[in-house]
C-alpha positions as CSV (number, residue, x, y, z in Angstrom):
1,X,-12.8,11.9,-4.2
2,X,-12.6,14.2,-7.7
3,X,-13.2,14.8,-11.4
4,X,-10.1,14.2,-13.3
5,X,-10.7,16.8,-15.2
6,X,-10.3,19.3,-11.9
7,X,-7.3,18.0,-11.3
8,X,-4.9,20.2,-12.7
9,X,-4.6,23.8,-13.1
10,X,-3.0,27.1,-13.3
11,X,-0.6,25.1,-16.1
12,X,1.7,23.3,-13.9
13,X,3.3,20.7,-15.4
14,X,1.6,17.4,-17.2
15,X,0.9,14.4,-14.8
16,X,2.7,11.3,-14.8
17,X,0.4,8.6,-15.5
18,X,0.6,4.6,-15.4
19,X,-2.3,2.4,-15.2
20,X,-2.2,-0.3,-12.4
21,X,-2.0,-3.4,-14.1
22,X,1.5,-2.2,-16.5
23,X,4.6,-4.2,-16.2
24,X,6.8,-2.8,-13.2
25,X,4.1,0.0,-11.8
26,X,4.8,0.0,-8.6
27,X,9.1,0.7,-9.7
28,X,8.2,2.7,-12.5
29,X,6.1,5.0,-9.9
30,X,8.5,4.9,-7.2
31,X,11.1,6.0,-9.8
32,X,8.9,9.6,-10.6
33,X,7.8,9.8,-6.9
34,X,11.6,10.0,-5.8
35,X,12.5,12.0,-7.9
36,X,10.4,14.4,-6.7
37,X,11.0,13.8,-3.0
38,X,14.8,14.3,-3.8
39,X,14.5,18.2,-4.6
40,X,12.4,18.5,-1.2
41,X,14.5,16.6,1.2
42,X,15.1,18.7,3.8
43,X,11.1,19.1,5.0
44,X,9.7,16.2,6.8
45,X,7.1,13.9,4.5
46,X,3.5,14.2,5.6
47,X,1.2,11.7,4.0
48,X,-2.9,12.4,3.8
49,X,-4.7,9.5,2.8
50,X,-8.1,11.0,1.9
51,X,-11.0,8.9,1.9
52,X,-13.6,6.9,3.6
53,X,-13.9,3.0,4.6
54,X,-18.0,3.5,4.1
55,X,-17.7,3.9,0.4
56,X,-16.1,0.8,-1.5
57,X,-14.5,3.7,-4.6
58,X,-13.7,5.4,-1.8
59,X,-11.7,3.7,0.1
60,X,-8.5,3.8,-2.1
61,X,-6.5,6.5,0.6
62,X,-7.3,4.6,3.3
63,X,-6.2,1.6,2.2
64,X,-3.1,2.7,1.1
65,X,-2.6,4.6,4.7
66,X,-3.1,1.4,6.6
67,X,-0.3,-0.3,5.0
68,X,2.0,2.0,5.2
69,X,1.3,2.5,8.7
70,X,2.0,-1.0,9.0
71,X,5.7,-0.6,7.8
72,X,8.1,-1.0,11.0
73,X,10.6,1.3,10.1
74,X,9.6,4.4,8.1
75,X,10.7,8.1,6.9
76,X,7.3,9.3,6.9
77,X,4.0,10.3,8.8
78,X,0.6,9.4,7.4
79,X,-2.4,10.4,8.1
80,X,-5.8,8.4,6.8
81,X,-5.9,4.9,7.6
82,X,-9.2,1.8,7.5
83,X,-9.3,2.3,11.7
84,X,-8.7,6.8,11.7
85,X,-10.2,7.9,7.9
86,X,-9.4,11.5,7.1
87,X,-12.5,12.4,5.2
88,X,-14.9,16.1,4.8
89,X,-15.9,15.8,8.6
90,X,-12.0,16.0,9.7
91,X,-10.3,17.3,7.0
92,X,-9.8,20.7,7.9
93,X,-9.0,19.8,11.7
94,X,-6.7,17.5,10.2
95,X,-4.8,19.8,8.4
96,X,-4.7,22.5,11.2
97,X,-3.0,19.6,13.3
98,X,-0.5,19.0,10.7
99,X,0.5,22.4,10.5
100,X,0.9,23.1,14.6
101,X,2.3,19.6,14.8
102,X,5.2,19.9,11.9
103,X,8.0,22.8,10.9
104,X,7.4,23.4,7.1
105,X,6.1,19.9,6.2
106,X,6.3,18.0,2.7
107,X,2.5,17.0,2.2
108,X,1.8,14.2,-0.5
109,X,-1.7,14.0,-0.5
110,X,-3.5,10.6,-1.8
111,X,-7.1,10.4,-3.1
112,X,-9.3,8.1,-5.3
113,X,-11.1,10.0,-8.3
114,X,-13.7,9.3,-11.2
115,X,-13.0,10.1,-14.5
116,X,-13.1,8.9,-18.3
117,X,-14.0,5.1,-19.1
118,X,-11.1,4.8,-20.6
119,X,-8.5,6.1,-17.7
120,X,-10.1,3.9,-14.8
121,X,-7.1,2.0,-13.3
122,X,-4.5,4.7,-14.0
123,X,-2.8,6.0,-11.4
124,X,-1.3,9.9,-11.6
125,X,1.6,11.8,-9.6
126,X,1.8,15.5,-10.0
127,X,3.3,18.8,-8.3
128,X,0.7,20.9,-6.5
129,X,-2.7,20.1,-4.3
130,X,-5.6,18.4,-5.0
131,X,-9.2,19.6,-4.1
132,X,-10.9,16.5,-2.4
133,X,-14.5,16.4,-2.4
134,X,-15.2,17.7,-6.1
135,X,-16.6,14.9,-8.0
136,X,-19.4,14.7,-5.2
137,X,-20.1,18.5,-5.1
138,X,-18.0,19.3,-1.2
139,X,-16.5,22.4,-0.9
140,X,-12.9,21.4,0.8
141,X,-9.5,23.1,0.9
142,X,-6.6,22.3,-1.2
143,X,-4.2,19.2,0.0
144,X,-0.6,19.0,-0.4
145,X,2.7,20.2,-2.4
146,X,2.5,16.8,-4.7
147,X,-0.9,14.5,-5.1
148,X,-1.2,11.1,-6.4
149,X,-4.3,9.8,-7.4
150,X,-6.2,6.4,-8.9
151,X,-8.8,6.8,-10.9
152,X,-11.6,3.9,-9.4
153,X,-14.6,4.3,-11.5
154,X,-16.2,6.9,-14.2
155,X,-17.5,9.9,-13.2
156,X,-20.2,12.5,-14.6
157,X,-23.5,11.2,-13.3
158,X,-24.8,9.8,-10.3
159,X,-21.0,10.1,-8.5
160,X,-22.2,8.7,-4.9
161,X,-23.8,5.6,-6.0
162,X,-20.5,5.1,-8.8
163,X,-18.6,5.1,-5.6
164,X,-20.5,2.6,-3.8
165,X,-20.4,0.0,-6.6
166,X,-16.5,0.5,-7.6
167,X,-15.3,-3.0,-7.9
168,X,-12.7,-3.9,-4.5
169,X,-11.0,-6.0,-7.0
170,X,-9.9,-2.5,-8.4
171,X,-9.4,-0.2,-5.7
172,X,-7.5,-3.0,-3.8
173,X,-5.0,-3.4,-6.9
174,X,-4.5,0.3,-7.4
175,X,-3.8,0.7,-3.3
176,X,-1.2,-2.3,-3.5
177,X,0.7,-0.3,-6.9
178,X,0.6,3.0,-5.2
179,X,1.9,1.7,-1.4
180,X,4.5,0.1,-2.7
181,X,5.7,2.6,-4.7
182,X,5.4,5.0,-1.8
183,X,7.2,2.5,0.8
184,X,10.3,2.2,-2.6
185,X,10.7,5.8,-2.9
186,X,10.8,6.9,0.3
187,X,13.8,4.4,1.5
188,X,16.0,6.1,2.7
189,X,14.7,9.9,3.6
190,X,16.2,11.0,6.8
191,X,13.7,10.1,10.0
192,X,10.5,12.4,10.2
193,X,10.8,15.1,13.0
194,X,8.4,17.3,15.0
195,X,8.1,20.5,15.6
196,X,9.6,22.2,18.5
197,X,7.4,24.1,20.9
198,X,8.2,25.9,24.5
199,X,5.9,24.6,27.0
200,X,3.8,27.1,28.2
201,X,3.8,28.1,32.1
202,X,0.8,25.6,32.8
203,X,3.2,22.7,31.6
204,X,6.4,24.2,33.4
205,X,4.3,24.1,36.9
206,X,2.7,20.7,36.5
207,X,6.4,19.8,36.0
208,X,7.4,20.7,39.3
């Protein structure tokens, strides 16, 4: 969970925003979102949903994680579901797995944030990481080469008990917009791969 303000820095290009309930979201988002995916197609596609089930604003990754998890075939890993959360306890570990586990990976990292009155419901896709954990005062690392976000409540006072009273009615239609447009754009994308490791001379005896 973060400020929208501490979204974007070191002037990298402007977000693309759409807010939920706009004619066509969920295409219009895919459409941006593969696009960018295009120019990196070589490197697997790690997804980190980031978030917790305990929290009702922030809940929007997990949500999202779980169904695409649920998608039979897919060109993607994802990480962050309802039943395995990636959240401040596990983040880090989580990450470290990812990069031991995958050769150069593609991360898209998904989190809810607070921000303005006025932006709650938008949804925003943008090149470079997001810092998790701001708009309740965590010190986290950076996650992933792209981020999308939805914005679930306003932020500036009180952030933990915003987050407990975000409407589900909200998060539930921002997580439905932003799955689908993950499971469109990622049609398609060659099938995700893992890296390659010698086993180590413990493995090789237990072989034999």
């Amino acid at each position: 969970m973060m400020f929208r303000g501490q979204l974007f820095q070191n002037h990298r290009p402007s977000p693309y925003r759409i807010h939920a309930k706009d004619t066509n979201a969920a295409i219009e988002l895919s459409t941006h979102l593969k696009t960018m995916l295009a120019a990196e197609k070589k490197r697997d596609l790690v997804i980190v949903c980031i978030g917790s089930d305990r929290s009702t604003g922030d809940s929007l990754g997990p949500l999202i994680g779980k169904r695409l998890e649920e998608q039979p075939v897919r060109s993607y890993h994802v990480y962050g579901t309802l039943t395995n959360p990636v959240h401040a306890v596990n983040l880090e570990e989580t990450l470290a797995h990812i990069e031991h586990t995958y050769d150069n990976p593609l991360i898209l990292a998904i989190d809810a944030c607070l921000g303005r009155s006025t932006s709650v419901g938008y949804v925003c896709l943008a090149e470079g990481p997001l810092k998790p954990g701001s708009a309740v005062k965590k010190q986290l690392p950076p996650v992933g080469d792209y981020h999308m976000t939805g914005i679930v409540n306003v932020g500036g006072f009180m952030e933990m008990m915003v987050l407990q009273n975000t409407r589900l009615s909200v998060v539930m239609e921002m997580a439905e917009v932003m799955s689908k447009a993950i499971i469109h754009a990622t049609r398609g994308l060659s099938a995700p791969r893992k890296k390659f490791t010698w086993p180590t001379l413990t493995q090789t005896k237990s072989q034999t």
